[in-house]
C-alpha positions in Angstrom: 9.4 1.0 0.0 10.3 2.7 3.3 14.0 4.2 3.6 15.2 5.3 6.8 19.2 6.2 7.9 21.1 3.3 5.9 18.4 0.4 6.1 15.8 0.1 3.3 12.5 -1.7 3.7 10.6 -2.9 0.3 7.5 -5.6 0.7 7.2 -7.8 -1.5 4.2 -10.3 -2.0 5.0 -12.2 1.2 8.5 -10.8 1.7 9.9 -7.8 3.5 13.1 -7.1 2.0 15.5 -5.6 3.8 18.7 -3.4 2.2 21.8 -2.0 3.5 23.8 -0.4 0.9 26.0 1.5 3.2 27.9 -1.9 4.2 27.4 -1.1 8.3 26.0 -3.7 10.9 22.3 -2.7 11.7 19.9 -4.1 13.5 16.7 -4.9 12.5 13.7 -6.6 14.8 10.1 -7.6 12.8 7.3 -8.1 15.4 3.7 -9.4 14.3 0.7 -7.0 15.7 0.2 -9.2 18.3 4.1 -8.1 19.9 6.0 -11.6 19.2 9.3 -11.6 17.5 9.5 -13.4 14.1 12.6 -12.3 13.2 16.0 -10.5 14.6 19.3 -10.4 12.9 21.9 -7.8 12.1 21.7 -7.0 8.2 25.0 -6.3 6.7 25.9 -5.2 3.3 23.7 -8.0 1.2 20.4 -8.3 0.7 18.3 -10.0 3.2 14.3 -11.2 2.2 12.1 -12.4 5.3 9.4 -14.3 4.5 6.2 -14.0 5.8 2.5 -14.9 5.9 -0.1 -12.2 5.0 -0.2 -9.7 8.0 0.4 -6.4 9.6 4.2 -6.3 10.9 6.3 -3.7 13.2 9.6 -3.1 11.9 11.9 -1.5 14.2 15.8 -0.4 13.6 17.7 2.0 14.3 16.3 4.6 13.0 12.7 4.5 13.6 9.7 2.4 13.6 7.3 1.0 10.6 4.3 -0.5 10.5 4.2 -2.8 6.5 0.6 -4.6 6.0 1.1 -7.7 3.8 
């Protein structure tokens, strides 16, 4: 589980679930090692899972960058 600013980042088996308990509009980008996209949205209030197959992943919002192996 990685917490940064308002967004928290927990993986899950093949998930990363993303949380936002402070309600606000943040974006979040998840990019495979290789540097493609797989997934870009704004994550409000709810709870958002993203799944995924086994991996290493870049998660970037606005507060900083994480790497989550899955």
């Amino acid at each position: 589980t990685t917490s940064n600013g308002d967004i928290r980042i927990i993986k899950n088996d093949n998930n990363i679930i993303l949380e936002n308990p402070a309600g606000l509009l943040k974006w979040v980008e998840i990019y495979s090692i290789n540097s493609i996209c797989v997934f870009k949205s704004y994550v409000d209030s709810h709870r958002l899972e993203v799944n995924l197959n086994p991996g290493v992943y870049i998660v970037k919002t606005d507060f900083g960058v994480f790497k989550i192996l899955i």
